[in-house]
C-alpha positions in Angstrom: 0.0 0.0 0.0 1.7 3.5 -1.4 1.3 6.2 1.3 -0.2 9.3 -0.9 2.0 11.5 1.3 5.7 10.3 1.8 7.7 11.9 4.3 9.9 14.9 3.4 13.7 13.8 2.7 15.8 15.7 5.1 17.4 19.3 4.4 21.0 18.8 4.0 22.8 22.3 6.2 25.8 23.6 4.8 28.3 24.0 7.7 29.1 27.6 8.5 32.2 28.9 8.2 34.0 29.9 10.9 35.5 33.5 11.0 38.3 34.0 12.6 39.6 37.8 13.4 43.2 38.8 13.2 44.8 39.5 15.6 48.6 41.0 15.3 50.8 39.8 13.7 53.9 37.8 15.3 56.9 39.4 14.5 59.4 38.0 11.6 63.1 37.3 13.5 65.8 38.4 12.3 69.0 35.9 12.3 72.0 36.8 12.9 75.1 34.9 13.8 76.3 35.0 17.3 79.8 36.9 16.8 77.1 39.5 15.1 75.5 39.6 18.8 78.9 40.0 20.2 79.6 42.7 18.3 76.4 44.7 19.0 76.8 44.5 22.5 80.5 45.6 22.7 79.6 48.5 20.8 76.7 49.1 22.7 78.5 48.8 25.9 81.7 51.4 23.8 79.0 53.9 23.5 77.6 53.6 27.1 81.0 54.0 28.0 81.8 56.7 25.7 78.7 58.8 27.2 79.3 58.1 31.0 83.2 59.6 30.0 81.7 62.8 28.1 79.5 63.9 30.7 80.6 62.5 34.4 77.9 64.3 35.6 75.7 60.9 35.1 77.4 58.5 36.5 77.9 61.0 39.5 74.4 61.9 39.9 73.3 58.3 39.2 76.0 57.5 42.2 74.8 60.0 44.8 71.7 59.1 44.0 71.8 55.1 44.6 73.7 56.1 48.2 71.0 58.0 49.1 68.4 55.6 48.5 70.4 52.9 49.9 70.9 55.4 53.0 67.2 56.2 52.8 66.1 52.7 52.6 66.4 52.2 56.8 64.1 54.6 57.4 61.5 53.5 54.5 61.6 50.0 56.0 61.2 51.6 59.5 58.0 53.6 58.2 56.8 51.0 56.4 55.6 48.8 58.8 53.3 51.2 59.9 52.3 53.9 57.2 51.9 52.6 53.0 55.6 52.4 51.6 54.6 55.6 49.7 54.0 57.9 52.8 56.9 56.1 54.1 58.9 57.0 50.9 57.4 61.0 51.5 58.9 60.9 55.4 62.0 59.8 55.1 62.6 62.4 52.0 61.3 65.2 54.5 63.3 64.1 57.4 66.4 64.4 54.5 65.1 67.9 53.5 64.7 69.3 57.0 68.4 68.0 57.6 69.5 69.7 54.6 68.0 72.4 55.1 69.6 73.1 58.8 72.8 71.9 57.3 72.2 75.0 54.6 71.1 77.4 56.6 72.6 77.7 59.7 75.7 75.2 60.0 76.8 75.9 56.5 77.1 79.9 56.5 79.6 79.3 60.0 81.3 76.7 58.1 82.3 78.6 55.0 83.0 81.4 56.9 85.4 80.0 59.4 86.8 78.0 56.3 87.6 81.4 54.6 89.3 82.7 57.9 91.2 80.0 58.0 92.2 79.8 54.7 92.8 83.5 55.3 95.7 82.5 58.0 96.9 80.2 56.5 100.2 82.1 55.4 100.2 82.7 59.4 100.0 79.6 60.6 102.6 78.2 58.2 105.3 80.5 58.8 104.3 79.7 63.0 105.2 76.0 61.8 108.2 76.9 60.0 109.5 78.9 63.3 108.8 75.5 65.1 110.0 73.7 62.7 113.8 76.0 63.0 113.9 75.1 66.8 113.8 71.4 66.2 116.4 71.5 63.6 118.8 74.0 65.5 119.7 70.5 67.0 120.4 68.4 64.4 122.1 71.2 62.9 124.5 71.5 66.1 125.5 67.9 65.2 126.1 68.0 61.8 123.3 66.5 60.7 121.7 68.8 58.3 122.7 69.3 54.9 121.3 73.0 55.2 120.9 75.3 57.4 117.7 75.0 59.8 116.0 77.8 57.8 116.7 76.6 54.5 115.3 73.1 55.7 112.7 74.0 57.1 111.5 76.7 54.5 111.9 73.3 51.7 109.8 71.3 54.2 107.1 74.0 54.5 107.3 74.9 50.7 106.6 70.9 50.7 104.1 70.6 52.8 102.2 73.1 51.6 102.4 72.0 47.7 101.1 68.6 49.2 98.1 69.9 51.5 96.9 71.8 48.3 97.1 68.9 45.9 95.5 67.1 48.5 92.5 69.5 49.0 92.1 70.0 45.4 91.7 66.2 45.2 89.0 65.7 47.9 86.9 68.7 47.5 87.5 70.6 43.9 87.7 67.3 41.5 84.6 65.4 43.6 82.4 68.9 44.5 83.3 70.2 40.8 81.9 67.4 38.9 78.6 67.4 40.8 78.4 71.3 41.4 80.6 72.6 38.4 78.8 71.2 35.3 75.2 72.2 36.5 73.6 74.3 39.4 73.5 72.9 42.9 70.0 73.1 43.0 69.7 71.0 40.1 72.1 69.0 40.7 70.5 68.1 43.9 67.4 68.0 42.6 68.5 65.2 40.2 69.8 63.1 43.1 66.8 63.1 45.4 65.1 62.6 42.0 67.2 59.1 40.9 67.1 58.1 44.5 63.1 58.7 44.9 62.6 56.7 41.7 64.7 53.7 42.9 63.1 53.5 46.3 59.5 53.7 44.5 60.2 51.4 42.0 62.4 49.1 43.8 59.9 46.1 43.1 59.8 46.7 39.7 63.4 46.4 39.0 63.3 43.6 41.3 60.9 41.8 39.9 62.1 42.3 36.2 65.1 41.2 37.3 63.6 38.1 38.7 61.7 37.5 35.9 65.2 37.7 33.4 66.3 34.7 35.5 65.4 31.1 34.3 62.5 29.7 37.1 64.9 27.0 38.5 67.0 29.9 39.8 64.9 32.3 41.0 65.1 31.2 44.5 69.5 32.1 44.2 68.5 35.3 42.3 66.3 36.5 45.2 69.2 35.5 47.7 72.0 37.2 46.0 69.9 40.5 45.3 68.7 40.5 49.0 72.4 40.0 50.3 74.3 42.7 47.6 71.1 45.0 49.0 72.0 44.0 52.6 75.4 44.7 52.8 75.6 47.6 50.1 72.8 49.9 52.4 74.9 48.9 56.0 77.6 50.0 54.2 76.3 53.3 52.9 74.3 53.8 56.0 77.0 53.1 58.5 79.7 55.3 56.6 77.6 58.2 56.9 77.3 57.7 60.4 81.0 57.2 61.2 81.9 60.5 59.0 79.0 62.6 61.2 80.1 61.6 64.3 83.9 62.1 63.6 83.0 65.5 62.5 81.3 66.5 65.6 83.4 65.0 67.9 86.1 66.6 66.3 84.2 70.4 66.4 83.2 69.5 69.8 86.6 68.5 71.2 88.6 71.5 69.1 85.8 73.9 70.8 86.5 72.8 73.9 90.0 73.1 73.9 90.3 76.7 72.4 91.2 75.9 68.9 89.8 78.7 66.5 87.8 77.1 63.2 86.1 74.7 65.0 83.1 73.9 62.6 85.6 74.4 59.8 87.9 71.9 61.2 85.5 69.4 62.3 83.5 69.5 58.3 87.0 68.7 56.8 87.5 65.7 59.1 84.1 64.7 57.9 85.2 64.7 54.3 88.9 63.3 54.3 87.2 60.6 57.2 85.7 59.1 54.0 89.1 57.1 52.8 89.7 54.7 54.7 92.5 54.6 57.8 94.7 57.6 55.9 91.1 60.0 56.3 91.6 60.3 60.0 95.0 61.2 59.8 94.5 63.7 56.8 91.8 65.5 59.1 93.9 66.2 62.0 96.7 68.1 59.7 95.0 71.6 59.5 93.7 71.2 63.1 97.5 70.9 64.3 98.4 73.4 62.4 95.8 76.0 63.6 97.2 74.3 67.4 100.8 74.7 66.8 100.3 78.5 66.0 98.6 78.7 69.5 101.0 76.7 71.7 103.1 73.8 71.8 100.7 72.3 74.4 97.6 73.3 72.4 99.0 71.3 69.7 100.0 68.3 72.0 96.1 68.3 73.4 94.8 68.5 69.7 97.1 65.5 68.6 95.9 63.2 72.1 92.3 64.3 71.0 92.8 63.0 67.3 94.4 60.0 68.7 91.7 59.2 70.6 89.3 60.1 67.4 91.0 57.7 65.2 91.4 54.8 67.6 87.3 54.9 68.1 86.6 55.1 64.5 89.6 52.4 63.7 89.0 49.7 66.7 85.1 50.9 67.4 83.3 52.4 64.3 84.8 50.9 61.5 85.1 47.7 62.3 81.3 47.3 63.4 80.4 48.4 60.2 83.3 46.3 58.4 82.9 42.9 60.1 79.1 43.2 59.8 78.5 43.9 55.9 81.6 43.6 54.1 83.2 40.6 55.6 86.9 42.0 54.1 89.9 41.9 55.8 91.4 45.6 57.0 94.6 44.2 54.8 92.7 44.0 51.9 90.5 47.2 52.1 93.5 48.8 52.5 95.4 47.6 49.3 91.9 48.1 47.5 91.9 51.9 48.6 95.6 51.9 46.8 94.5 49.9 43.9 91.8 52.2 43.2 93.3 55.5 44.2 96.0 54.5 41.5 93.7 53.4 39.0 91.0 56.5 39.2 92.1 59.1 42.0 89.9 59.9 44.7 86.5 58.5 42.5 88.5 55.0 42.8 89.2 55.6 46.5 85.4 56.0 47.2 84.5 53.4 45.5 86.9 50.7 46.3 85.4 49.7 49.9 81.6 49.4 47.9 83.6 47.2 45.1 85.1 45.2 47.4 81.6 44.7 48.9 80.3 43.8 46.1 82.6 41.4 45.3 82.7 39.5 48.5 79.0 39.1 47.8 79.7 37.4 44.5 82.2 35.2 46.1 80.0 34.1 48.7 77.1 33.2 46.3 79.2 31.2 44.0 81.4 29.7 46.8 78.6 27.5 47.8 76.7 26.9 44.6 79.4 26.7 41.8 80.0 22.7 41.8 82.6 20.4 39.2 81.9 17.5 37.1 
């Protein structure tokens, strides 16, 4: 039996096609052969070079600026813990202003103008040395053991002396305060400091974590150890200096006050500046003290070189070592031959830096010393 209606045959669908949007483009690599990749980054690292030795304002700024925030980094991890890192960021770079600005208004003023007194008798107080100086050769001179004169010795000695006290204070404060001061304005000059240091205390887990993220995964772990230890000891370091250098400069105005030398604050901010080498800087700040002392009294000058003594054996058995033994882990033997090595090599830049290089690479030893492993 035919059905008069048969059922309808089924309606074949075309499958849709699927659109697919564009989305940008990957892009092409380039090839190039490794010694190609060499080459690029030697020159790159040439020009770097090249730039940093053209304008040495830069690396100066970009210098005083990573000591500062290293410095400044105690007191952000102090506020921290109770106030947002920012506010903490914003307190500890007012507490630095209102220092700075006491330091610029009222103890800088007496300090350049007792300098400029000082410098003023100098002439005076040199020819009092040289009159000292012709007593205590009258007696080698009775005994034949002079190949002068007493005057003509001791007007070669002074001639010396003060040929080698001007080379020295050119060294220490015209080469390191005309780079920072002498190419720019001090006020932007110091603005670009608190600017660099600002931006690497804010930003300080950025550039941590893209350089934890440059590292392969299995080493992260060693990457955040070595960048917590170089960050350790580098901001002890930094912090600890500039607390050695302020307290030998007060204790050196205080005790020169006390005793009745003229210049005190003068004195005192020198000691502060020359304390920054290591072991020679406390014997290069008591030379213009002694000299002020001699041209009071012999026993003014005997009381200023016990006072010094007793400055420079706190800072070199007390002070320094604390800070030393504590963050740098170096022998004094080696600092010292790294304060050479580096005042050879750059001048007084190289002394400054050589205690924060040597640092740096006790770090690296330490890191590799117990990881590094032979087949």
């Amino acid at each position: 039996m035919e059905l008069k209606n048969p059922p309808p045959e089924p309606i074949q669908l075309r499958p849709h096609r699927v659109v697919r949007r564009r989305g940008p483009r990957k892009p092409t690599p380039i090839k190039i052969s490794i010694t190609a990749w060499r080459l690029i980054l030697l020159g790159l690292v040439a020009l770097l070079a090249l730039i940093l030795w053209a304008v040495p304002i830069v690396p100066a700024v970009a210098l005083a600026g990573f000591g500062v925030a290293l410095v400044l980094s105690f007191p952000v991890h102090l506020f921290a813990q109770i106030v947002p890192r920012n506010v903490a960021i914003l307190l500890s770079f007012l507490i630095l202003l209102a220092v700075l600005l006491l330091v610029a208004y009222i103890l800088l003023p007496l300090i350049v103008s007792q300098a400029g007194a000082l410098v003023t008798a100098l002439p005076d107080l040199v020819q009092n040395l040289e009159r000292y100086l012709v007593r205590a050769l009258r007696a080698l001179h009775a005994r034949d053991l002079l190949p002068d004169t007493p005057e003509a010795v001791a007007a070669r000695l002074t001639e010396d002396f003060r040929n080698s006290f001007g080379v020295v204070a050119d060294k220490v404060l015209g080469h390191t305060v005309g780079i920072i001061f002498g190419t720019f304005s001090w006020a932007l000059t110091l603005f670009a400091v608190i600017f660099v240091a600002a931006s690497l205390l804010a930003n300080v887990r950025s550039f941590k974590a893209a350089y934890l993220t440059s590292v392969p995964s299995h080493y992260r772990n060693d990457a955040l150890a070595f960048w917590d230890a170089l960050g350790h000891a580098l901001s002890r370091y930094f912090g600890g200096l500039a607390l050695v250098l302020a307290i030998q400069g007060v204790l050196s105005a205080v005790g020169l006050s006390l005793i009745g030398i003229p210049y005190p604050l003068a004195l005192g901010a020198w000691v502060s500046i020359t304390a920054v080498i290591p072991y020679l800087g406390a014997w290069l700040g008591a030379i213009p003290a002694l000299l002020v002392a001699f041209s009071i009294s012999s026993n003014a000058a005997i009381i200023t070189g016990l006072l010094f003594l007793a400055i420079q054996q706190l800072e070199g058995n007390v002070l320094t070592p604390r800070i030393q033994a504590k963050t740098i882990k170096v022998p004094a033997v080696l600092i010292f031959l790294g304060v050479l090595a580096g005042g050879s090599m750059a001048g007084i830049t190289g002394i400054l830096l050589a205690v924060p290089t040597l640092a740096t690479i006790r770090v690296i030893f330490d890191f590799f010393r117990v990881r590094l492993r032979t087949e």
